[in-house]
C-alpha positions as CSV (number, residue, x, y, z in Angstrom):
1,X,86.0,162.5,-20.1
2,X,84.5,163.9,-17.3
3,X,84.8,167.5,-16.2
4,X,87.0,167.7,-13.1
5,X,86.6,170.4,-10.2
6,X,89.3,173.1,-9.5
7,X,88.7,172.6,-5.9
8,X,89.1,168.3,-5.4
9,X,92.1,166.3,-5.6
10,X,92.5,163.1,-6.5
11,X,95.0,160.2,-6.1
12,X,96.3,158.4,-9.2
13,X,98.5,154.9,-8.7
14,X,101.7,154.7,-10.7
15,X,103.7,151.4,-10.4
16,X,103.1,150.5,-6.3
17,X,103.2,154.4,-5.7
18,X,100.0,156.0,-4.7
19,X,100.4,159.7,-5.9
20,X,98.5,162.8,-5.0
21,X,97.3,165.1,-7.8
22,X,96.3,168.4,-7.0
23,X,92.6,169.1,-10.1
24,X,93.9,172.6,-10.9
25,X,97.2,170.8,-12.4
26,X,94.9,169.0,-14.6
27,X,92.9,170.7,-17.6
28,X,89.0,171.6,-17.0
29,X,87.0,171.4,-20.3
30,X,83.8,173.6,-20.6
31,X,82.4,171.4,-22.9
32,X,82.6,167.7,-24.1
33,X,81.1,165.2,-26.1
34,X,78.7,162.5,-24.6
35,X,77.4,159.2,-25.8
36,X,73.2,158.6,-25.8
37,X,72.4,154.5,-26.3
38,X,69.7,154.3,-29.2
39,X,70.1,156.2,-32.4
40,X,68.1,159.4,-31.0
41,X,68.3,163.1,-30.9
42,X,70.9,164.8,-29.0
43,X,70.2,166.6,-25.5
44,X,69.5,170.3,-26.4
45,X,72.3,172.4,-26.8
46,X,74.4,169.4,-28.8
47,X,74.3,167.6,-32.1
48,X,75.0,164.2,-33.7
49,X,78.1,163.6,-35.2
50,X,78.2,159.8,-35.6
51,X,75.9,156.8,-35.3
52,X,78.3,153.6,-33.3
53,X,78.2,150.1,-31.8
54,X,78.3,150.4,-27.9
55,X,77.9,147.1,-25.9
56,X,77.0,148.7,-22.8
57,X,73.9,149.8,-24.8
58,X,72.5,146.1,-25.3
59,X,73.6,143.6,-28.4
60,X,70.4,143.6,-30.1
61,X,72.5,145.2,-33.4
62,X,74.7,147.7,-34.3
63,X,75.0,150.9,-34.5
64,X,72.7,151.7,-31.2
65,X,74.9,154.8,-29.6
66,X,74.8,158.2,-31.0
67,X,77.9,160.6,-30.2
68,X,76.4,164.0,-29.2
69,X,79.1,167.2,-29.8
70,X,77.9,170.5,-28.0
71,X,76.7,173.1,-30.6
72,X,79.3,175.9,-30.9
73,X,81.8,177.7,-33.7
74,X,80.9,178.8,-36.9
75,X,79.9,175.8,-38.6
76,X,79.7,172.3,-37.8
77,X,78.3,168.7,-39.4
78,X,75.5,166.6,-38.0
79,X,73.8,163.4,-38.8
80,X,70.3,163.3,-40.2
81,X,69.3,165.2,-44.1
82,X,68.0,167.0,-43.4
83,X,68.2,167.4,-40.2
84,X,67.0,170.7,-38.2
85,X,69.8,173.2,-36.9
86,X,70.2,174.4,-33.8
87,X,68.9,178.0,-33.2
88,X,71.2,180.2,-34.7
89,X,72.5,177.6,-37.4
90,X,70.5,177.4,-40.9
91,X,71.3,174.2,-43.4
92,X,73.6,175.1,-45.8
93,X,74.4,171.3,-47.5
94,X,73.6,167.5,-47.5
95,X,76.4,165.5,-47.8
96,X,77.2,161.6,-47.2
97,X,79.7,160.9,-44.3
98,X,80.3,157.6,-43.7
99,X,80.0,158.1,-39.2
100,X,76.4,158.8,-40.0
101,X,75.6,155.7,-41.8
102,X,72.8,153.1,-40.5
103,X,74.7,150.3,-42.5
104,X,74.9,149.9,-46.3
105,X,76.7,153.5,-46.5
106,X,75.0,156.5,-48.2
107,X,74.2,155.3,-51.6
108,X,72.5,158.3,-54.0
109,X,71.0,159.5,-50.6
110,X,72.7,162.2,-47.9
111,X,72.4,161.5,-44.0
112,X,74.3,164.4,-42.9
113,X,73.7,168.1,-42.6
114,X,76.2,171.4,-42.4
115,X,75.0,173.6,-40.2
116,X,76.3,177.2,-40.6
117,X,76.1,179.9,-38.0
118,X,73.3,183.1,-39.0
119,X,75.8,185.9,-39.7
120,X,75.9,188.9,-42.6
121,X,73.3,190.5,-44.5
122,X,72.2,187.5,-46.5
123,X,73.1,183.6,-46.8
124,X,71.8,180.8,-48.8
125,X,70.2,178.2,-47.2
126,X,69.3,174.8,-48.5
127,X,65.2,174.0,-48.6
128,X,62.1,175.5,-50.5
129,X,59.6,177.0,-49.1
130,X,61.4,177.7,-46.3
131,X,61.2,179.9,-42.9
132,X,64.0,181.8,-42.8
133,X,66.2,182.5,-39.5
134,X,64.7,185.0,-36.8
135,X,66.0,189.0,-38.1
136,X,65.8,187.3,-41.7
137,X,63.4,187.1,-44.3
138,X,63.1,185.0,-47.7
139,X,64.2,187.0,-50.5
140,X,64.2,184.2,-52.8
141,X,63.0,180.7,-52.8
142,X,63.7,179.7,-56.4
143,X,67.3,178.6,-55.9
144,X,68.6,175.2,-57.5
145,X,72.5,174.0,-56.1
146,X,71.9,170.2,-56.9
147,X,75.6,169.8,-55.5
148,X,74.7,170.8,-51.8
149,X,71.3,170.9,-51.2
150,X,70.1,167.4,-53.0
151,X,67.9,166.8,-56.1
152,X,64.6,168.3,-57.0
153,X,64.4,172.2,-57.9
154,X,64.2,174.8,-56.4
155,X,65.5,173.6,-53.4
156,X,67.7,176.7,-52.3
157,X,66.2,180.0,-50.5
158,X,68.1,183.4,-50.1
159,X,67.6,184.8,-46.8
160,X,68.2,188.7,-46.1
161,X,68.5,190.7,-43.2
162,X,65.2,192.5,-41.9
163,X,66.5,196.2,-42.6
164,X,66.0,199.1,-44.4
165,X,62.2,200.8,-44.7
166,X,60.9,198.0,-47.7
167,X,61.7,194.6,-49.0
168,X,59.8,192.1,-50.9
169,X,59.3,188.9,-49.3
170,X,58.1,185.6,-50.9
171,X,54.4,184.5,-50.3
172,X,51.8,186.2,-49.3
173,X,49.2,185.7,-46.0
174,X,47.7,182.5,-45.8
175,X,50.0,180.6,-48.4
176,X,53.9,182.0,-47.6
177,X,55.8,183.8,-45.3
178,X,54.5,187.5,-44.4
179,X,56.3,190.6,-43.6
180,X,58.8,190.1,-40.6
181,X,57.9,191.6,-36.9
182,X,57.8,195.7,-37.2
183,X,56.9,195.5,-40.9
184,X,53.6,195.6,-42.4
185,X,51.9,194.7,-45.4
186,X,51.7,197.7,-48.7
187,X,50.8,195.4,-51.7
188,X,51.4,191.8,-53.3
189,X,52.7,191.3,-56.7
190,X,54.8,189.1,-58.8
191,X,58.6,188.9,-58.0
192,X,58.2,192.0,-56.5
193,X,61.9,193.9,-56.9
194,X,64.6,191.9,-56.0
195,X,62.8,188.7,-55.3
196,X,62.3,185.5,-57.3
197,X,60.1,183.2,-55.7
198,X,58.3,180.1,-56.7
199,X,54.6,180.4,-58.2
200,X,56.0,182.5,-61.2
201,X,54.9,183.4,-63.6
202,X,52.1,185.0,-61.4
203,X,48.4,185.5,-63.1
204,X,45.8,187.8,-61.9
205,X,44.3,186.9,-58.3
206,X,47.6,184.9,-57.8
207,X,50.4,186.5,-56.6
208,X,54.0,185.0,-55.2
209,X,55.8,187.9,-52.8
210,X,54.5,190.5,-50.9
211,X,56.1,193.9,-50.2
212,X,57.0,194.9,-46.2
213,X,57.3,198.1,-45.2
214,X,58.6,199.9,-41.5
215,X,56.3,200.1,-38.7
216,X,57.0,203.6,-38.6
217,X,55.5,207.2,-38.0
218,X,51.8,207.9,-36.2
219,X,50.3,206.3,-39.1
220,X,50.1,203.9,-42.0
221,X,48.0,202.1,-44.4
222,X,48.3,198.2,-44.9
223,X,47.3,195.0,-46.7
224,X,46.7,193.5,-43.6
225,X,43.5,192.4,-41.7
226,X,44.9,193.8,-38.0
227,X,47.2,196.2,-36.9
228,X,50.5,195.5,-35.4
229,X,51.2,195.7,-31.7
230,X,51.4,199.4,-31.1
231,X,48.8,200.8,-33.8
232,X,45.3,200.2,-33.8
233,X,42.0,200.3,-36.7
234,X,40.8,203.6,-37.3
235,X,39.3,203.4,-40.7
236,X,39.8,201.7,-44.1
237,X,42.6,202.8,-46.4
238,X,43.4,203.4,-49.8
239,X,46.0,200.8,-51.1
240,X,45.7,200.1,-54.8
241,X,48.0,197.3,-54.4
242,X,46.0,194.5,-51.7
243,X,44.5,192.4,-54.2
244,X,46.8,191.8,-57.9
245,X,44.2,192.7,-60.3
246,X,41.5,191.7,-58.1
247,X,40.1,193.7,-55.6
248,X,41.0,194.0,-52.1
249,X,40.7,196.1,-49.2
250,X,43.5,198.1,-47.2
251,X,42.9,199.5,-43.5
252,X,44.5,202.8,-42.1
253,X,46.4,201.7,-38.6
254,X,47.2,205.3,-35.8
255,X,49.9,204.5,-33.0
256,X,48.1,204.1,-29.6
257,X,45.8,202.0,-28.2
258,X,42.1,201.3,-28.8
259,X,40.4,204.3,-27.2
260,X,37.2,203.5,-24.7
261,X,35.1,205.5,-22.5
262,X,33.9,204.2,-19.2
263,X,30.5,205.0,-17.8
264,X,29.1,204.3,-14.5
265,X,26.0,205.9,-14.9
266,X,23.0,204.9,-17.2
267,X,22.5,208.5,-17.7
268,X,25.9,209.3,-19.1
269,X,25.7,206.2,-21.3
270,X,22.6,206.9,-22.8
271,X,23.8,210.2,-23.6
272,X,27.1,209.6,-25.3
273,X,25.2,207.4,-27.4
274,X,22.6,209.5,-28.6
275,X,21.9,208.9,-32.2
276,X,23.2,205.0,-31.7
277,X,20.6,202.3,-32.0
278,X,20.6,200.5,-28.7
279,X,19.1,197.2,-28.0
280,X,18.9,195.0,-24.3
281,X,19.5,191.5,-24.6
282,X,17.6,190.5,-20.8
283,X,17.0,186.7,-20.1
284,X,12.8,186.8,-19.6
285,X,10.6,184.1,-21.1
286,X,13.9,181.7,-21.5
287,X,12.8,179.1,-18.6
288,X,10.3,176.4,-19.2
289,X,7.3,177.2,-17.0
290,X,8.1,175.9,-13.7
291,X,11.3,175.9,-14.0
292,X,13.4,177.7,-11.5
293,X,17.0,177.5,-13.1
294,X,18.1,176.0,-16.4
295,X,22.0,175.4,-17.5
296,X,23.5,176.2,-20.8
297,X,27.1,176.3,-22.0
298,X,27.2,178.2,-24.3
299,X,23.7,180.0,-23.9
300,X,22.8,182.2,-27.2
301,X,20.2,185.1,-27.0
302,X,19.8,187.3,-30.0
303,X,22.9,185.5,-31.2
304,X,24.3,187.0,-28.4
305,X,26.6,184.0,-26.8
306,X,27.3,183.6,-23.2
307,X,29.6,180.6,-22.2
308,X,31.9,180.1,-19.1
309,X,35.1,178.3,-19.2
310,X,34.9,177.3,-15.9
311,X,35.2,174.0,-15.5
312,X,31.9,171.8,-14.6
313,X,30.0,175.1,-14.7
314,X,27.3,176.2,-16.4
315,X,25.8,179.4,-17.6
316,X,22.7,179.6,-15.4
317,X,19.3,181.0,-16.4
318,X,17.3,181.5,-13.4
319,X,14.5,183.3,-12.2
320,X,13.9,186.3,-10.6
321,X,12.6,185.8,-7.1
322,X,15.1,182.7,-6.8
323,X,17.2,184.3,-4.3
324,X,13.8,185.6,-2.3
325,X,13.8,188.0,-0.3
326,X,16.8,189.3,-2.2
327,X,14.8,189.5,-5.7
328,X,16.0,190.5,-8.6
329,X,13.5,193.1,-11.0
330,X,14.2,190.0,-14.0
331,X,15.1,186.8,-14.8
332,X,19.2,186.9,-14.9
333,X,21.9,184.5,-15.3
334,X,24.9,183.5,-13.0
335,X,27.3,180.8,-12.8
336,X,26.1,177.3,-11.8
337,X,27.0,176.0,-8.2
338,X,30.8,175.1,-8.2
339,X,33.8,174.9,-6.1
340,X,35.9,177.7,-7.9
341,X,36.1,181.0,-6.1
342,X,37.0,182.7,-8.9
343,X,35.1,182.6,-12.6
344,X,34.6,184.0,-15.7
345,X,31.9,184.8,-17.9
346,X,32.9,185.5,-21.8
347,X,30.4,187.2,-23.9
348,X,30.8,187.1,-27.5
349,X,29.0,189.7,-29.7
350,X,27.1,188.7,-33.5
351,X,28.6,191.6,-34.8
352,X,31.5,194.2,-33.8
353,X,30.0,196.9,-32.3
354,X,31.3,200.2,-30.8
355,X,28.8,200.9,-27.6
356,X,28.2,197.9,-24.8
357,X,27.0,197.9,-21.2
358,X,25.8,195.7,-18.9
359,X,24.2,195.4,-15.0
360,X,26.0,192.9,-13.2
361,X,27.0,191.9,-10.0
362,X,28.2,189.0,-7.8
363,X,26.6,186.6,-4.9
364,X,28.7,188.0,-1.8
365,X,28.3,184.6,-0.3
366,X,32.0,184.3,0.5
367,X,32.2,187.1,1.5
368,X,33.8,190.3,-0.5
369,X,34.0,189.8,-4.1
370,X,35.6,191.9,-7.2
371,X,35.6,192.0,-10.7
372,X,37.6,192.8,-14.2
373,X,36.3,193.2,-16.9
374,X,38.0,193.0,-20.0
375,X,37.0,194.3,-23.6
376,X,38.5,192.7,-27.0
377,X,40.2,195.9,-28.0
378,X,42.3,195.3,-24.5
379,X,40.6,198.1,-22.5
380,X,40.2,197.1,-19.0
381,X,37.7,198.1,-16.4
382,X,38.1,196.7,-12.6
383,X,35.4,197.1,-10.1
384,X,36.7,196.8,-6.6
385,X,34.1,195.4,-4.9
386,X,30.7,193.8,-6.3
387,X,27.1,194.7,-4.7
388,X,26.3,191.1,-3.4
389,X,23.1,189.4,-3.9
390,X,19.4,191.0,-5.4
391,X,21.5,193.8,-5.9
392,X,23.4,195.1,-9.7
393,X,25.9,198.0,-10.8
394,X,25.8,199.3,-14.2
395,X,29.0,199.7,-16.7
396,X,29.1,201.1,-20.0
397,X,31.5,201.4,-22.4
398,X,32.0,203.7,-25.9
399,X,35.0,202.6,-27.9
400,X,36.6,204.2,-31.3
401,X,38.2,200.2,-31.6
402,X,35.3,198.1,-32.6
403,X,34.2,195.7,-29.3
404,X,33.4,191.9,-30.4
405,X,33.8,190.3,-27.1
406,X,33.8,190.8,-23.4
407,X,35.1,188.9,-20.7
408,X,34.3,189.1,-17.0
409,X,36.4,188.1,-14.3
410,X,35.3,187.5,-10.9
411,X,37.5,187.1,-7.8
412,X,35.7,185.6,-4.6
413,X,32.8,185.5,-6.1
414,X,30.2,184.1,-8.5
415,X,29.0,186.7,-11.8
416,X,25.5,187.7,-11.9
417,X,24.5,189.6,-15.4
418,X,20.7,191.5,-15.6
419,X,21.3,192.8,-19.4
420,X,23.8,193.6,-21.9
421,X,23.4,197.1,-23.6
422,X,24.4,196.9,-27.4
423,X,25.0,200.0,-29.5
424,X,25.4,200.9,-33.0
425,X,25.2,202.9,-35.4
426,X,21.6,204.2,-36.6
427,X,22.0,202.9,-40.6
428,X,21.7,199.2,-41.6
429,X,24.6,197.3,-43.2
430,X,24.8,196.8,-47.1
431,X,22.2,199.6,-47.4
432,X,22.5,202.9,-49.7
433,X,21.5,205.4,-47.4
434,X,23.5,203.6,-44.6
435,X,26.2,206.0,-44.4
436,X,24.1,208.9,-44.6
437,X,21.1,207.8,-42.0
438,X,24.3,207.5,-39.8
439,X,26.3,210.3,-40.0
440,X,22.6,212.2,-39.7
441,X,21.6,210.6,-36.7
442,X,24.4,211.2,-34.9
443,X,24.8,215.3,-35.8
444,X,21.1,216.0,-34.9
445,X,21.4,214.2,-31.6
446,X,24.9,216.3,-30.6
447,X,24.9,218.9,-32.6
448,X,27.3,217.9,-35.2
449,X,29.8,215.3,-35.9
450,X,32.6,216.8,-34.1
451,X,30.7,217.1,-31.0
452,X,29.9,213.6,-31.4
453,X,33.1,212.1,-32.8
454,X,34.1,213.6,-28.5
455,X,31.7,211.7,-26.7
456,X,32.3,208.5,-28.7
457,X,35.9,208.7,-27.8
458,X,37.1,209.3,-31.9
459,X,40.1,210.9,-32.2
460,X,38.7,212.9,-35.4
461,X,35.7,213.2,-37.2
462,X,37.5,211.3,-39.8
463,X,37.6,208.6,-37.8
464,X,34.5,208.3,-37.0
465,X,33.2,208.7,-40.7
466,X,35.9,205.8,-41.3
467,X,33.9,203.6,-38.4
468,X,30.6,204.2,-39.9
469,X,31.9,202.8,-43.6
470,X,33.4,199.8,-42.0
471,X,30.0,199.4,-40.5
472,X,27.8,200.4,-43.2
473,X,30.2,198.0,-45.4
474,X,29.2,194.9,-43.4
């Protein structure tokens, strides 16, 4: 049945008489069921409820219509076990109903599924593993209902509301489920309290739930490898519980956002990073003898790499006096001839580090150009307007976050880059006197730690004695 407008009329005959019917006499339905030739999925926002033979939809055998019912209410049945919800449903049987059939009826097999809406604190829902319902996590997994949810145990999983400050949660990262959005990782175990989960009994190295706690206060320590959105890495932590017998490592997460320094002077670079180890990565002795320009994608110096995703463009080596009169004082790189005005250069670092700069520039053969650049810690630099060709600016960055990669973005222009400036700290990874060749390094050239932990942009001397163990750790 169609749906019928309040504004039309329509004439219906009885007997020879041709009566006029006013549409708001006759009852509007918001919602109705439809037919789909081909035993298919519904359209979204509907569900099978029976499998039928429809002649309009060919004779080529029977059934070859579903019947599509629009999702809605607090529970409802459709065809296919198991078959997937809608949003806002979760599978709570498998049953056999006879409109669902292909031919032959069910047999020992279900082709139908009850979907029930996502209401209260907790429900059961039929499947294991599973992923529970958005504002839900798996509380248990080890269920067995072989009346509702078919053969083969476990094959029920408990879902519960995300509240409170904790809850354990079956699986761990990289094999299960993980905490839920605004909870973090403190610890993994074996059927932590509350749960049951599949995997038990656990044994050393092999644990089956994981215990979330609230994203909550201006900091926390966690199991996990990255902050969530909000917090960012200032140091390691001290969780006993990472690992289950084996060890593991915890990091210490501060509300905010990664905190970076801009420099547009050499000068003030070089002096915030006093007591760093810096090193240029230029582009001299690359090209063949002869050889005026050579394209790479990606193009690795000092395992250093430097790739475009531009596309059909290359990252261009080329020399110095190319350009002439408008020389450059070195060999540089820009991005091959193409018909983009805008591109990109992304350059990906061997090794987080926590000082970067570069001299770069654009072409200006279009005219005005301008650039973004962005940092993997999300800082953001823009320079309004690029010095155009023969001609560089320098940028430098210090950064409490650790920097792995940086992307330039240029708009009207092409990207030229001279060098790239990397920084770190004075010790060398995996040594014993790492640490302390560090921390020295950096005192005598600024006069302490604290003085130093300032220009670096630390929040706190811890912080930057955390930095140099995650470096000095490797």
């Amino acid at each position: 049945m169609k749906q019928i407008s309040t504004t039309a009329s329509l004439f219906l005959r009885w007997g020879s008489i041709l009566v006029l019917v006013c549409a708001s006499s006759l009852p509007v339905l918001a919602a109705q069921s439809t037919s789909v030739c081909g035993i298919t999925v519904c359209p979204s926002g509907s569900h099978s409820t029976a499998f039928f033979c429809d002649f309009t939809c060919g004779t080529g055998g029977c059934p070859n219509a579903t019947r599509c019912e629009p999702d809605g209410g607090g529970e409802f049945t459709t065809c296919g076990s198991p078959a997937r919800c809608p949003t806002g449903y979760h599978p709570e049987a498998f049953s056999c109903n006879g409109s669902c059939s292909l031919g032959g009826g069910c047999g020992s097999v279900s082709n139908a599924t009850h979907c029930v809406r996502d209401v209260g604190n907790q429900f059961e829902m039929c499947g294991s593993p599973v992923s529970c319902p958005s504002g839900y996590h798996v509380a248990s997994d080890a269920h067995c209902n072989l009346t509702s949810c078919g053969s083969g145990c476990p094959n029920q999983s408990l879902c519960e509301q995300n509240v409170g400050d904790s809850f354990g949660v079956c699986g761990i990262s990289g094999v299960g489920p993980v905490c839920p959005s605004g909870y973090h990782s403190i610890g993994v175990g074996c059927n932590l309290p509350r749960n049951f989960c599949t995997g038990s009994p656990c044994t050393i190295g092999f644990p089956n739930s994981t215990q979330c706690a609230r994203d909550v206060g201006n900091s926390f320590e966690t199991c996990d490898g990255v902050c969530p959105d909000g917090y960012f890495k200032t140091g390691p932590g001290s969780l006993t519980r990472c690992g289950f017998g084996v060890p593991a490592t915890s990091i210490t997460c501060t509300v905010g956002s990664a905190q970076a320094i801009d420099f547009t002077d050499r000068a003030g670079f070089l002096a915030a990073t006093s007591g760093f180890t810096l090193t240029t990565i230029k582009f001299d002795g690359i090209l063949p003898s002869g050889v005026r320009f050579q394209g790479f994608n990606p193009l690795i110096v000092s395992d250093v790499s430097f790739s475009t995703p531009t596309p059909s463009t290359f990252v261009n080596v080329t020399i110095a006096n190319f350009y002439a009169p408008n020389n450059y004082p070195a060999d540089f790189i820009v991005d091959s001839a193409n018909p983009s005005s805008n591109n990109t250069l992304v350059i990906a670092l061997p090794q987080p580090t926590h000082a970067l700069a570069l001299d770069y520039g654009g072409l200006g053969f279009t005219g005005v150009g301008s650039a973004t650049i962005t940092l993997s810690n999300g800082h953001v630099f823009t320079q309004a307007r690029l010095p155009t060709v023969g001609n560089t600016t320098f940028v430098g960055f210090v950064s409490s976050d650790p920097i792995t990669t940086l992307t330039l973005v240029t708009t009207n222009d092409s990207w030229v880059v001279l060098d790239v400036i990397l920084g770190h700290f004075a010790g060398i990874p995996a040594q014993t006197n790492c640490q302390g060749q560090s921390v020295t390094a950096l005192a005598q050239q600024h006069g302490g730690l604290a003085t130093a932990a300032a220009a670096l942009g630390f929040p706190s001397v811890q912080a930057l004695q955390d930095a140099i163990w995650t470096f000095c750790e490797g």
